[in-house]
Backbone as ProteinMPNN parsed JSONL, in Angstrom:
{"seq_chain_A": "XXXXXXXXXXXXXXXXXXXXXXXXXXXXXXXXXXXXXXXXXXXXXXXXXXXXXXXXXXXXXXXXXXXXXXXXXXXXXXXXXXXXXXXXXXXXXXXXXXXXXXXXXXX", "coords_chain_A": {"N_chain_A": [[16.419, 81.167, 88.729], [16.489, 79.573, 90.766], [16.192, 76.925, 88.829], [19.365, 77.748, 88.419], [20.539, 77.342, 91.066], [19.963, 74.607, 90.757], [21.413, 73.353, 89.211], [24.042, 74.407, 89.79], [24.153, 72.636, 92.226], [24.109, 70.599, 91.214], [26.692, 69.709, 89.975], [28.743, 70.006, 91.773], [28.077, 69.384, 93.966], [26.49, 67.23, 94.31], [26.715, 63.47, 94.486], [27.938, 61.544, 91.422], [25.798, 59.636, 89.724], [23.725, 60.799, 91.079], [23.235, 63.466, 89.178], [21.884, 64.481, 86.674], [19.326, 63.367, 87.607], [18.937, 65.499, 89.197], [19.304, 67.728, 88.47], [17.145, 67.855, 86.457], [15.049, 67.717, 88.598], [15.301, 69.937, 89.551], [14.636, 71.646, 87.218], [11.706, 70.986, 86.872], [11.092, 71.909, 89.111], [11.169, 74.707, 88.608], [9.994, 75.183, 86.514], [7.205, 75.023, 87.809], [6.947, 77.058, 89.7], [7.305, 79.704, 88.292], [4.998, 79.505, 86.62], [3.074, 79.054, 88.981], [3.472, 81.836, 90.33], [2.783, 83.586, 87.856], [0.44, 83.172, 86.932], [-0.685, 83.958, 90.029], [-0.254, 86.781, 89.91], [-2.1, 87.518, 87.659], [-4.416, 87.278, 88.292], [-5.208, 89.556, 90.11], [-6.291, 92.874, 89.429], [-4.112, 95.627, 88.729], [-3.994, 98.255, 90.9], [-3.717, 100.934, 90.514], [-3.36, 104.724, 90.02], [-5.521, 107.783, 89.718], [-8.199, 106.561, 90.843], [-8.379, 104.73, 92.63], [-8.046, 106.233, 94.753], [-10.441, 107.442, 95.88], [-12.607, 107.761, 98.322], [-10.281, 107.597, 99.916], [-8.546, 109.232, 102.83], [-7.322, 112.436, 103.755], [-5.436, 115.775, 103.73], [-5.997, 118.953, 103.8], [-3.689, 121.108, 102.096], [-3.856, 123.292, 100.965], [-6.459, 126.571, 101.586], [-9.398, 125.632, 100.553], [-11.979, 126.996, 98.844], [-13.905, 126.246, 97.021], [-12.111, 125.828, 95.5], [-8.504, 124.348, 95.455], [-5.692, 122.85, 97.054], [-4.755, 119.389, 98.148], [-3.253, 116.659, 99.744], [-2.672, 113.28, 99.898], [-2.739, 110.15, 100.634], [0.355, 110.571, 100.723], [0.847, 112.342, 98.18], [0.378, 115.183, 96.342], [-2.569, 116.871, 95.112], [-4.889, 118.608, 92.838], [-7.731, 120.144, 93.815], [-11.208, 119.893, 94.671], [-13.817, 121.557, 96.573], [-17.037, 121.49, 97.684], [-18.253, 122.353, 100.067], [-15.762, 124.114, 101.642], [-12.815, 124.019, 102.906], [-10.491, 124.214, 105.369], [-7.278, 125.381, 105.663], [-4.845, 122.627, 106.403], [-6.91, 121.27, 107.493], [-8.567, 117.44, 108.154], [-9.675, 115.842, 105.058], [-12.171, 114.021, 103.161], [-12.037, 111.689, 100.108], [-14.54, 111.972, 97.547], [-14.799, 111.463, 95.226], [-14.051, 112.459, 91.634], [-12.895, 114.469, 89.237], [-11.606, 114.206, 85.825], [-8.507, 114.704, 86.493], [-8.443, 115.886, 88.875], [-9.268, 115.995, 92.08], [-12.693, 115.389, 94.037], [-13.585, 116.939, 96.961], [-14.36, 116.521, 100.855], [-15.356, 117.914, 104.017], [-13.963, 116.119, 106.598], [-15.725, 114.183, 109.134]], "CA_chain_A": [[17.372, 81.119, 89.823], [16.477, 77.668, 90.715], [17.04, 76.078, 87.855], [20.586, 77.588, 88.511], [20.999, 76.631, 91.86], [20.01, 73.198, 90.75], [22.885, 73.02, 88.346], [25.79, 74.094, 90.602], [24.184, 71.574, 93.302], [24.612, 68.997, 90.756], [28.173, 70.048, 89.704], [29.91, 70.167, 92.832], [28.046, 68.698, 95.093], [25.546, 66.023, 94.452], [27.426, 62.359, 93.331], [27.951, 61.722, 89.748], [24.94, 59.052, 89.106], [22.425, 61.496, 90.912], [23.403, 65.251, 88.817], [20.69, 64.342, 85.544], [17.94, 63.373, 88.179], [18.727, 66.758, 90.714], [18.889, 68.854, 87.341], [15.507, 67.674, 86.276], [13.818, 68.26, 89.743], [15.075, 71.813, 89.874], [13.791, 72.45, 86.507], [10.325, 71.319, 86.911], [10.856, 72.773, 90.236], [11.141, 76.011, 88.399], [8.499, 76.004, 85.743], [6.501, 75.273, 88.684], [7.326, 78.049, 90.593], [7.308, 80.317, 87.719], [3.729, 79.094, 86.658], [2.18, 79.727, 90.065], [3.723, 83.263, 90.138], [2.296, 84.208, 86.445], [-1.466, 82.813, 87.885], [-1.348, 85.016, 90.788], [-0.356, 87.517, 89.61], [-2.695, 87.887, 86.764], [-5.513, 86.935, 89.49], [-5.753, 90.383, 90.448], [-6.195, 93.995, 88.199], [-3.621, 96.478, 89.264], [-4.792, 98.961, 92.236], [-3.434, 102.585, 90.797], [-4.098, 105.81, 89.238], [-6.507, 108.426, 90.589], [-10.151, 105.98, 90.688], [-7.913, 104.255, 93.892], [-8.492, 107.389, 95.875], [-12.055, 107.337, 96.314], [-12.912, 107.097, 99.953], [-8.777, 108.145, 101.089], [-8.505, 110.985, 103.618], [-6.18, 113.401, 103.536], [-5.466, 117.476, 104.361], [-5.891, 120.018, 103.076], [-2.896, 122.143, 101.673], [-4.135, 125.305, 101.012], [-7.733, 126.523, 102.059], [-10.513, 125.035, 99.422], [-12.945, 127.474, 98.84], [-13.88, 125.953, 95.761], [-10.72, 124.917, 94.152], [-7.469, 123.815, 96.586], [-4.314, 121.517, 96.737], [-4.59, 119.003, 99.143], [-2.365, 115.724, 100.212], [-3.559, 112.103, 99.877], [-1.393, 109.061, 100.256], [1.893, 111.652, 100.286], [0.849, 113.246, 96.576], [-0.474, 116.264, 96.209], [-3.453, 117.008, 94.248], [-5.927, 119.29, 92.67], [-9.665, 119.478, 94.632], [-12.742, 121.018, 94.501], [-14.595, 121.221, 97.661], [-18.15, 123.059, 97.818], [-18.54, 123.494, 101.495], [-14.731, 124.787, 101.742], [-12.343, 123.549, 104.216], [-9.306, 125.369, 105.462], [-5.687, 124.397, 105.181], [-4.852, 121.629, 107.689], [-8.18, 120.425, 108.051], [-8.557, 116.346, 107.305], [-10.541, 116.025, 104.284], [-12.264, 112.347, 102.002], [-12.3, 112.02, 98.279], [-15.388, 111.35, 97.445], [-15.024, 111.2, 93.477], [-13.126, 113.042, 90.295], [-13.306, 114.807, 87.503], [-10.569, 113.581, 85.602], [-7.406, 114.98, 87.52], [-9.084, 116.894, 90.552], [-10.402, 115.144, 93.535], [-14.1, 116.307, 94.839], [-13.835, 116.181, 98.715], [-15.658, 116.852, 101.331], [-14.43, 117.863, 105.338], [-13.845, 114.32, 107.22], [-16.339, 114.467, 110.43]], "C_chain_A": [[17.373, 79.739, 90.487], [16.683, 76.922, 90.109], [18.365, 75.965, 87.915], [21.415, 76.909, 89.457], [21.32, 74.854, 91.558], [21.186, 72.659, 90.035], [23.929, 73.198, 89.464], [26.063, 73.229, 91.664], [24.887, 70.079, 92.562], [26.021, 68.739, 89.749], [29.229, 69.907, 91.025], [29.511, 69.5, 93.589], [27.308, 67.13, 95.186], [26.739, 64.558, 93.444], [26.905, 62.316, 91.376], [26.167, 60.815, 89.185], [23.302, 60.041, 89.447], [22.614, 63.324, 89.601], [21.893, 64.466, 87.553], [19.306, 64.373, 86.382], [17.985, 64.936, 88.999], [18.091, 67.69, 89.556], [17.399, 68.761, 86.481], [14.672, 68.126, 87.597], [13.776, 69.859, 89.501], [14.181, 72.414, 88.822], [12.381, 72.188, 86.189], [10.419, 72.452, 88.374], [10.375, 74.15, 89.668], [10.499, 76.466, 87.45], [7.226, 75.871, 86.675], [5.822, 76.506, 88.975], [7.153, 79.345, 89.543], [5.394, 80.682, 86.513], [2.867, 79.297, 87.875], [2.127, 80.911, 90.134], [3.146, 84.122, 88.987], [0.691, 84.022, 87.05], [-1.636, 83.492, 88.698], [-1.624, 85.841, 90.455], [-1.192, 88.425, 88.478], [-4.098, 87.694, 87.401], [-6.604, 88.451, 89.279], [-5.649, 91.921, 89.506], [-4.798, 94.709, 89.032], [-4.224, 97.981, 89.72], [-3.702, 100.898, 91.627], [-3.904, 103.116, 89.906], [-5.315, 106.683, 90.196], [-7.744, 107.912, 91.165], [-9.588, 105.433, 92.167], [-8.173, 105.032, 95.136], [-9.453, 107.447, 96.251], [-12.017, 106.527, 97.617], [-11.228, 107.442, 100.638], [-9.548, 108.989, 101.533], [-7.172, 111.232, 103.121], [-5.94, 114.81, 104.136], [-5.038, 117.778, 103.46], [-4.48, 120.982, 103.117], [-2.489, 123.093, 101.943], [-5.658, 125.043, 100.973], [-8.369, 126.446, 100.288], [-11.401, 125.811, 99.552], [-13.165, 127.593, 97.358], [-12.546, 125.402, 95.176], [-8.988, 125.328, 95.319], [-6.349, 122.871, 95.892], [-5.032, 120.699, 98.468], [-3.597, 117.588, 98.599], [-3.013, 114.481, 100.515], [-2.695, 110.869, 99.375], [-0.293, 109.666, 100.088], [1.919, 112.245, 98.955], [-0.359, 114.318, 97.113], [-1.319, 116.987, 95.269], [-4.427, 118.107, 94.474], [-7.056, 119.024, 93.433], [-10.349, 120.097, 94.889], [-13.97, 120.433, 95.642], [-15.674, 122.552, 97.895], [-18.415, 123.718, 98.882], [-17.166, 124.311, 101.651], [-14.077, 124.278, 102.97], [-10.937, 124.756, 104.213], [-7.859, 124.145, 105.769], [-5.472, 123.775, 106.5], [-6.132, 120.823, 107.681], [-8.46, 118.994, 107.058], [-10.066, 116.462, 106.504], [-10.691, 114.267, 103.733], [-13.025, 112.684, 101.268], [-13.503, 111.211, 98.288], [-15.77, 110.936, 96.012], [-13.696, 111.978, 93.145], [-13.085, 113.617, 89.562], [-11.932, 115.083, 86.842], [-9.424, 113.818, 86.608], [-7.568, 115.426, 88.693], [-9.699, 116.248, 90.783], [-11.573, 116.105, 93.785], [-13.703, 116.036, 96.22], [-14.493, 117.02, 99.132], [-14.428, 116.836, 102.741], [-14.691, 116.247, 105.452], [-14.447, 114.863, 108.553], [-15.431, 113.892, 111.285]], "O_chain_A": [[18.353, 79.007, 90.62], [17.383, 75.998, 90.523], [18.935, 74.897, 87.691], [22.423, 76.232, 89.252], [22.262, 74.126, 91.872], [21.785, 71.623, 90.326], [24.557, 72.262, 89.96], [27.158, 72.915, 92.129], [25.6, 69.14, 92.916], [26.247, 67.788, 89.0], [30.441, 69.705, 90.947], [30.333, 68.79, 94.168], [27.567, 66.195, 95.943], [27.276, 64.611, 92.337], [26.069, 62.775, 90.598], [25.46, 61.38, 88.351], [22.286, 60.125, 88.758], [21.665, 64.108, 89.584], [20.942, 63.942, 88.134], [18.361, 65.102, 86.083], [16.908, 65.411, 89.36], [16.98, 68.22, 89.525], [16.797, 69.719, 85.996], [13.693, 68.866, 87.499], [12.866, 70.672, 89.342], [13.313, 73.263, 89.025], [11.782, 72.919, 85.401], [9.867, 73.546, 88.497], [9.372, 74.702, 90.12], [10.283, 77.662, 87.249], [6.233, 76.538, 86.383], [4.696, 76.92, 88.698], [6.73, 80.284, 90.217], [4.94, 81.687, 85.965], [1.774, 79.802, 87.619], [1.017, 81.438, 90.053], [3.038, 85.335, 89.169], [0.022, 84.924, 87.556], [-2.744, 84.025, 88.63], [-2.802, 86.199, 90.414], [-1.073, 89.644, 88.347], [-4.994, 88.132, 86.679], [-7.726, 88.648, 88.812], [-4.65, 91.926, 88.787], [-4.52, 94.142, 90.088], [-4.828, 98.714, 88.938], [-3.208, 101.719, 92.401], [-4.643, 102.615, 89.058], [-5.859, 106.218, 91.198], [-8.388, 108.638, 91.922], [-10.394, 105.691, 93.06], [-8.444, 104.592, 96.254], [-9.401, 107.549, 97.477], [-11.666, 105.391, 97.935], [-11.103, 107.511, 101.861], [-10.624, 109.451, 101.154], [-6.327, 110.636, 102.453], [-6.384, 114.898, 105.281], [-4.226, 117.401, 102.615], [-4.227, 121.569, 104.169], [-1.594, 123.662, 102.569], [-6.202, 124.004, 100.6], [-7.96, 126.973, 99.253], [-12.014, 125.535, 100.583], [-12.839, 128.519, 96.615], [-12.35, 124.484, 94.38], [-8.627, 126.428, 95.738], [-6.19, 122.391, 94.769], [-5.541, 121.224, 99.459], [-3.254, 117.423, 97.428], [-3.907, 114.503, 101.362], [-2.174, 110.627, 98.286], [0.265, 109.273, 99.064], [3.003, 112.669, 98.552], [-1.364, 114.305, 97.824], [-0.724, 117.796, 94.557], [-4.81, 118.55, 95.557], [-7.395, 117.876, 93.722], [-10.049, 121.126, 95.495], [-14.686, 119.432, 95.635], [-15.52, 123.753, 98.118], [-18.692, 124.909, 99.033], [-17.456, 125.493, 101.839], [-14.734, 124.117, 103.999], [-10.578, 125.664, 103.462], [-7.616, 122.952, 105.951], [-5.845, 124.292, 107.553], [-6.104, 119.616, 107.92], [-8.567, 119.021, 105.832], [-11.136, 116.898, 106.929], [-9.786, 113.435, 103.805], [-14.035, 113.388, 101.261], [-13.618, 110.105, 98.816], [-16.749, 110.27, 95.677], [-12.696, 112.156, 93.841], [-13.449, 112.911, 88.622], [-11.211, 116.011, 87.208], [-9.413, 113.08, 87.594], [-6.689, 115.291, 89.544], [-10.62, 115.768, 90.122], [-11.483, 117.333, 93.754], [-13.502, 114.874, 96.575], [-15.084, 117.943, 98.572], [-13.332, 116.28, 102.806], [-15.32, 115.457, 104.747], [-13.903, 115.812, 109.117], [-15.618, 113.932, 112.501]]}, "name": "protein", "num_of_chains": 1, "seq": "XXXXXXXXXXXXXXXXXXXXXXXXXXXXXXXXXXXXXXXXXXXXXXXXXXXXXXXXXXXXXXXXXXXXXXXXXXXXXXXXXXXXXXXXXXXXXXXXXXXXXXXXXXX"}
């Protein structure tokens, strides 16, 4: 998109002896710019899937006495809680087993 801008600047607007030099800035400009953006972004892993949950709160559903739905980040998931909580009550994931959250009440 910069590269493009740089073209229609140096079509219409920029004099005739500068358009070759504008259209060169833009396009280092824009492997620049397109080179910093690839480096960040590969910086960091991507943050989803169920292992992200560990440590949310949430509430409970429906009452957990042993095996429940509850609500965590606006999705609603499987969860297996040994002391048992009751529906409404805030609950944190404390692990997984593959698709079902373990939680525990939230003091």
């Amino acid at each position: 998109m910069i590269f493009l801008t740089g073209v229609v600047l140096a079509i219409f607007v920029v004099p005739d002896q500068w358009r070759v030099p504008v259209v060169i800035g833009f396009a280092i400009l824009e492997v620049v710019e397109t080179t910093v953006t690839w480096r960040l972004s590969r910086r960091w892993a991507p943050k989803v899937g169920a292992e992200t949950l560990i440590g949310a709160t949430g509430i409970a559903v429906t009452e957990c006495r042993l095996t429940g739905v509850v609500r965590v980040r606006g999705e609603e998931w499987q969860a297996r809680c040994d002391t048992g909580v009751d529906a409404g009550e805030r609950v944190r994931v404390h692990g997984r087993d593959r698709l079902t959250l373990l939680i525990e009440p939230e003091e």
